[in-house]
N, C-alpha and C positions, 0 to 999 in steps of 0.2 A: 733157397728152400730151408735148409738150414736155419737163419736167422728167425725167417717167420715160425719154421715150427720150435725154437727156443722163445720166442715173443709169446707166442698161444700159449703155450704150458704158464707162462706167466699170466696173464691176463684172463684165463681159466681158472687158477688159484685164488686173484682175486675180484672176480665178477661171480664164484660161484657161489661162496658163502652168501651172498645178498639175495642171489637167488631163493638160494633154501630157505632163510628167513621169509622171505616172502611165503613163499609155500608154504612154511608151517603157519603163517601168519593166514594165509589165506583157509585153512581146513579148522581153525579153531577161533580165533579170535575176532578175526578181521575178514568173511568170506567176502571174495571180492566180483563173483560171480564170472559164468565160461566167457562170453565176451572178451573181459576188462583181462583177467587172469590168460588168456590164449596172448593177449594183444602184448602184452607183458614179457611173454615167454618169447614169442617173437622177437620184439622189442631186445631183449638180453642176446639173445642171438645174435645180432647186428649189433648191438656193441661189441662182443667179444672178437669179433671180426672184423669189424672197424679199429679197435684199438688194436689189435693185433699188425694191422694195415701201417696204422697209426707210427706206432712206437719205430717199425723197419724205418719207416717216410723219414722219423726224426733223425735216425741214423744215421742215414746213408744222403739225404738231402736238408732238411735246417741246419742239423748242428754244421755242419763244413760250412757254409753261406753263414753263419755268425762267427764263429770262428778266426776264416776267413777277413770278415768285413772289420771283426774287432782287432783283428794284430793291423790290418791297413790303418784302420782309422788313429790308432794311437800309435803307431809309428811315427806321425809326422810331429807329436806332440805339440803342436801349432792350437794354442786356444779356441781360435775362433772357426777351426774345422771339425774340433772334438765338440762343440758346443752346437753347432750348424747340424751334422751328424745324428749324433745323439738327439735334439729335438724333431727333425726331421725322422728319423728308424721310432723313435718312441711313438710320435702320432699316429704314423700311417699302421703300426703295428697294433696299434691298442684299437686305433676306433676300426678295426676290421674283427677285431677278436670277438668271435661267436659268443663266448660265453658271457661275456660284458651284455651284449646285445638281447641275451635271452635276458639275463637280470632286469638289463632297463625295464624290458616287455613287463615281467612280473611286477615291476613297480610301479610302471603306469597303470598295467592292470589296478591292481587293487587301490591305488591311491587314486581310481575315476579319471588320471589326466592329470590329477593337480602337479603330479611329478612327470615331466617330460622324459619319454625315454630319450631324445634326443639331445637335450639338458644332458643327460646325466651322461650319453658315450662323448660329447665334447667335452665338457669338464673332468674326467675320467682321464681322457687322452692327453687333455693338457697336460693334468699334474702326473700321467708317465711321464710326456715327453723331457717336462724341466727334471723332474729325479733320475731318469736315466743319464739325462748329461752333466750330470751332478755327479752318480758314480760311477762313468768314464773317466770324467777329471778325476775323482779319486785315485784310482785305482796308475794314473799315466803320472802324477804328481805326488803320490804315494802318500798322500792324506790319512790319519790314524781312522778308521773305523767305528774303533771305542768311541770317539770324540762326535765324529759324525752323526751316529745313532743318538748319543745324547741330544744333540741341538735339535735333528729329528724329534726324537718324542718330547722332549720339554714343548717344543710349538704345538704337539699333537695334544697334551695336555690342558695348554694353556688355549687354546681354540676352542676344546671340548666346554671348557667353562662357560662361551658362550653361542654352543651350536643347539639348537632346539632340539627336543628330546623324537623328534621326529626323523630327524638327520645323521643325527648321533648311528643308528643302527644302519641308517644305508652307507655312512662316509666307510664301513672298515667291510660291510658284504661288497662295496662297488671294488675296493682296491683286490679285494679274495676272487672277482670276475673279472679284473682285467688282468692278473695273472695267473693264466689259465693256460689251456692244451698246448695254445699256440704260442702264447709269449714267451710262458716261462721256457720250452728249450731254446730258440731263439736269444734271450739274451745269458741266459746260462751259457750258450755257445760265443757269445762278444766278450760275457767275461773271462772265458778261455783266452780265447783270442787275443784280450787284451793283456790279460796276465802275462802270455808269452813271453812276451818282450822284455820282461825281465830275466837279467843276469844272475841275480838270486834263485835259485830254485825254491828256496822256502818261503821267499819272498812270493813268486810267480804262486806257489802252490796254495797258501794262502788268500793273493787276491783275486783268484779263483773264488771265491765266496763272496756274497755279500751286496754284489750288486741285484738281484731278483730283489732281497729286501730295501734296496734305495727305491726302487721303483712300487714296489708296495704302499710307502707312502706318500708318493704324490697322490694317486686317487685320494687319502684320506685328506689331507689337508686343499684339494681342491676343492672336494663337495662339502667340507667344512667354513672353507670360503664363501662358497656361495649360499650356504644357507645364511649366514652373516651376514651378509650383502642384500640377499635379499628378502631377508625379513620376512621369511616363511614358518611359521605357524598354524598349531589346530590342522593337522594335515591327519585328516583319516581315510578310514578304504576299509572292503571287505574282503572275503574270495570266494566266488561262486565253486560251490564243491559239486560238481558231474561227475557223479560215476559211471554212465552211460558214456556221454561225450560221442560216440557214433553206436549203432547197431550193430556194425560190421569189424570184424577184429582187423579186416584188415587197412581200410580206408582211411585211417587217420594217417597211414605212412605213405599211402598213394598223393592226400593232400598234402604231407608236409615233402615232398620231396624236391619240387622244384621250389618253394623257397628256401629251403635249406640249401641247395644246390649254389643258390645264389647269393648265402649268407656266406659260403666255404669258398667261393669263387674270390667274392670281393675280400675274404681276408689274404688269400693267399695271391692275389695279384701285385697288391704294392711291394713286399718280397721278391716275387720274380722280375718285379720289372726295373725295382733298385737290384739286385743279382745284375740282373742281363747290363743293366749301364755299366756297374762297376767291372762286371768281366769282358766289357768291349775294349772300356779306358784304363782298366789298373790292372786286374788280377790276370788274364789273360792265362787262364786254368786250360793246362794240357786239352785234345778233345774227350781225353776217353775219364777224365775226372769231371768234367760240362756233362759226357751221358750219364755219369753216375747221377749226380747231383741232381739232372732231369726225370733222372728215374724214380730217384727219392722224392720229389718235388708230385710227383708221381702216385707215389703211395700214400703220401702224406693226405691229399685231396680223396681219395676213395678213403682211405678210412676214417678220417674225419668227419667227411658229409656222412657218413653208415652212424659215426658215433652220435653225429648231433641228431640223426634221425631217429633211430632208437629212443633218444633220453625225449625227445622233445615230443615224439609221438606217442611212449608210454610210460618213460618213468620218472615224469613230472606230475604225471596224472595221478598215478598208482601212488607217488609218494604222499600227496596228499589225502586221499583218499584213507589210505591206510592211519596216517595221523589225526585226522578226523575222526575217524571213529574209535579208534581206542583212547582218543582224547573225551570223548563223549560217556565212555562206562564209568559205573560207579567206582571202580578201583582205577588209581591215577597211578600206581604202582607197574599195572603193565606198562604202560606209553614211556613211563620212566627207564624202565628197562631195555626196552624196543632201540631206547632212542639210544641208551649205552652200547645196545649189540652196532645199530648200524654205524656207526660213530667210529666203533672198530674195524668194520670192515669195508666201509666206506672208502675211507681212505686209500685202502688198499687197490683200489680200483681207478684209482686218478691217474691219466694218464704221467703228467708232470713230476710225480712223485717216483715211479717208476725212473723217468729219466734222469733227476737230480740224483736217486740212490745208485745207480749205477756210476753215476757222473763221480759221485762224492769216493766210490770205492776205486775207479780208477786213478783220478787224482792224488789219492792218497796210495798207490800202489797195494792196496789193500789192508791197509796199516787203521782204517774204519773200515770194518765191515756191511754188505749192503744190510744184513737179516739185523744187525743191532738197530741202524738207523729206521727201517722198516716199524719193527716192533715198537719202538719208542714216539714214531709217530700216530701207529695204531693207536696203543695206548692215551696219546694225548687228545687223539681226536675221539677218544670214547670217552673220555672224560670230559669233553669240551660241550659234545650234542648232549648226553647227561644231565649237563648241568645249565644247558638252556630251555632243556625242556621243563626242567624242574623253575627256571626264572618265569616261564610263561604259566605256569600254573602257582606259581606264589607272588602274588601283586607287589609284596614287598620290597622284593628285589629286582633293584636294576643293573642294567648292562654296566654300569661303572662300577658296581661293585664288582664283578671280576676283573675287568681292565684293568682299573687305576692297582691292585695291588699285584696283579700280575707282568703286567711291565717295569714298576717297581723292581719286583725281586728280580726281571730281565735282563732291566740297566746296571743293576746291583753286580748281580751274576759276574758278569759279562768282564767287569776287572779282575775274576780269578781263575778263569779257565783258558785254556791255549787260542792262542789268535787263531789257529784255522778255524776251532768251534765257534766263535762268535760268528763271523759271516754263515758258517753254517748254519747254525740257527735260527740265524733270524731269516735265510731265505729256506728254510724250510718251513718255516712259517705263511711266508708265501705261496709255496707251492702246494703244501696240503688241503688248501683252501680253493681248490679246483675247482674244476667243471662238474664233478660228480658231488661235490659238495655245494653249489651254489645251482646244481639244478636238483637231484635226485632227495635231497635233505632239507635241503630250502623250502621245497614244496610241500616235506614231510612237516615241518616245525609251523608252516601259513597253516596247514591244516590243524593243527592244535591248535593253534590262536583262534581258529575260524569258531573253533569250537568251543573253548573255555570262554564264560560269558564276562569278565571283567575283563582279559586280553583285548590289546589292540593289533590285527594283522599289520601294520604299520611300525609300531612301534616294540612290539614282543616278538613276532614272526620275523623279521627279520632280525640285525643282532646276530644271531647264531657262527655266521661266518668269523666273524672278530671274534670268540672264541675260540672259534678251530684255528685260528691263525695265532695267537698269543701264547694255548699250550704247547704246542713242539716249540715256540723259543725256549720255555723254560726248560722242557722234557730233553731237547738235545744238548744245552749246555748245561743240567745234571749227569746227562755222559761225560760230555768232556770233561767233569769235575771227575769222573771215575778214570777216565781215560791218561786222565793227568796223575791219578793217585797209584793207579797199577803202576803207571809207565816211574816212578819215586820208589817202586818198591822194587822192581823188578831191575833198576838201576841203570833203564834205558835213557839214553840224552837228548836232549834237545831238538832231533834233528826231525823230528814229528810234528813235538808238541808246539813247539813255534812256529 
């Protein structure tokens, strides 16, 4: 009881401000009529309680089961089991992951079909499955990171040159949906795991970080492949904007329950059923650490179907809705603004982000605090929606203009700041780029496209995610330049920063 009511006070904090905004948005700018506005309020209600659910479940049942699975798995340091592993935990983890699933949906939606959602959760799963055991092996063979990430984005770059400007936007929103609610604690919890085993602590402590951001980029350079491959082109689509969508405030959560049910069934089955092998034949976990685990395994499933119910019943709707029409008034100044408030507090409401700040503050014995990391990912995520909003309303600008110089200054970065901030950043990169960012904002930024008349919902409405995901690299390893510069004045050693 305890844990849940420290989880609610948190997830209260940050699903309220969205709320408010909404409300004010709904009595002045944007009324969104009793129906849509009831179904909403609802809808928030059952997130806050779902993610509440949520966060315990992560707790007390994923993270031990990756944890767990990551110190077995690299124990043995035998290649060809870290390799077998790692692709095998990457696929069945990704193509189960809800929020990948909703994304496809959105992109078959609006691109008529041309874009398979089915396409895009295998391709998706692949390029987890090879970059998760990519950095496994790092992390068991003790591979520089720095080095890694370069060869990483030099191919991300050199691809980009010839991925179609259709593709370009879904290759880096697919990798910001498949690590999401569920992935990212899960292998945050294998890189624990995996870390352990070292003898170094600063070493262990360290590569604790950095594997979420290996797996980040497989989705990119998967569906970067395949647009290559397959020579797809001229790929348009619209979005049909419902503000209606039922009569009844309550019936859209009656309809989405049993498939949701079924979405949150099938991600969290191949988890328990790779658990239950591994604690028949290896880990053979006390009983009363199996009922914990079951129990969390437990929480984890109620509050996540509550969560994906919630978003998927109204604040995919609501988000667009609302970006449609302020995208539609003569002053393009609100939608601008709108898009910086929710950008800020967006974030704050992911469930993964929560996890990773906690994670980052224990590991470090609290040597990073959660509230700095927090704020700094606000901040980058409010500069991130911001500034996509402001790309779909000015034709001139494309999505490479912020990538190409903002990974730039990333890889730059990254040789002057302390090795724990590197992995940290670049996998809070990953994780900021959630479920509430690739449902709740995603539909808010189609909705501006739908409405700006030279925008392509294809091409400018998606996009947005690969910004949210690029600032907090840069935004955390500007901490760790500070974190580096106090810890020089203050005259503390080494035993942090490295």
């Amino acid at each position: 009881m305890n844990a849940l009511t420290l989880k609610l006070k948190d997830v209260l904090s940050s699903v309220f401000p969205i709320i408010i905004i909404v409300l004010i948005l709904n009595f002045t700018l944007t009324p969104l009529g009793a129906t849509l506005l009831i179904r909403f309020l609802v809808g928030a209600a059952i997130i806050v309680v779902g993610l509440t659910f949520f966060l315990v479940g992560v707790d007390i049942g994923i993270t031990p089961i990756g944890e767990v699975m990551g110190s077995t798995i690299s124990k043995s340091k035998r290649f060809w089991i870290i390799a077998i592993a790692g692709l095998a935990l990457g696929f069945f983890i990704t193509i189960a992951e809800p929020a990948l699933h909703v994304l496809a949906g959105q992109i078959q939606s609006v691109t008529s079909g041309m874009i398979s959602k089915n396409v895009i959760v295998i391709t998706v799963s692949l390029g987890v499955a090879l970059l998760l055991t990519v950095g496994l092996l790092r992390i068991v063979y003790d591979f520089s990171i720095r080095t890694l990430f370069l060869i990483f984005y030099s191919f991300i770059f050199l691809l980009g040159l010839f991925t179609s400007r259709e593709f370009l936007p879904v290759s880096f929103d697919a990798a910001g949906a498949a690590t999401g609610a569920l992935t990212i604690p899960f292998i945050l919890a294998l890189a624990v795991g995996a870390s352990k085993i070292k003898k170094d602590s600063r070493t262990s402590e360290r590569d604790s970080f950095g594997l979420a951001a290996c797996v980040y980029v497989g989705p990119i350079l998967s569906v970067m492949s395949l647009s290559i491959l397959s020579r797809a082109e001229k790929i348009t689509g619209s979005l049909a904007i419902d503000e209606t969508f039922s009569t009844s405030a309550m019936a859209p959560f009656i309809e989405q329950l049993l498939p949701t049910m079924l979405e949150v069934t099938i991600a969290l089955l191949p988890i328990i059923i790779v658990f239950l092998i591994f604690q028949k034949t290896v880990f053979k976990l006390p009983k009363h650490a199996l009922r914990k685990i079951l129990f969390g395994l437990l929480f984890t499933f109620i509050g996540f179907l509550m969560f994906l119910l919630g978003v998927n019943a109204s604040f995919i709707q609501v988000g667009s809705v609302i970006g449609y029409k302020l995208a539609s008034m003569d002053n393009k100044i609100y939608v601008i603004v709108v898009g910086f408030l929710f950008g800020l507090v967006t974030v704050l409401a992911e469930p993964s982000v929560q996890v990773l700040t906690y994670q980052i503050e224990e590991i470090t014995s609290g040597y990073v605090k959660r509230f700095a990391v927090l704020f700094t990912l606000a901040l980058g995520a409010s500069l991130a929606i911001g500034l996509s909003v402001i790309r779909i309303l000015v034709p001139q600008i494309q999505l490479w203009h912020y990538l190409l110089p903002g990974y730039i200054i990333s890889i730059v970065t990254m040789y002057f700041v302390p090795d724990l901030f590197v992995g940290m950043a670049f996998d809070s990169g990953a994780v900021a780029s959630g479920p509430m960012i690739a449902t709740f904002i995603m539909a808010f930024t189609n909705g501006i496209a739908e409405a700006v008349e030279h925008a392509s919902v294809v091409i400018d409405g998606f996009g947005m995610v690969a910004t949210a995901a690029m600032t907090p690299v840069v935004g955390i390893q500007i901490l760790g330049l500070i974190f580096k510069m106090k810890s020089r004045k203050g005259g503390i050693k080494d035993s942090k920063k490295e």
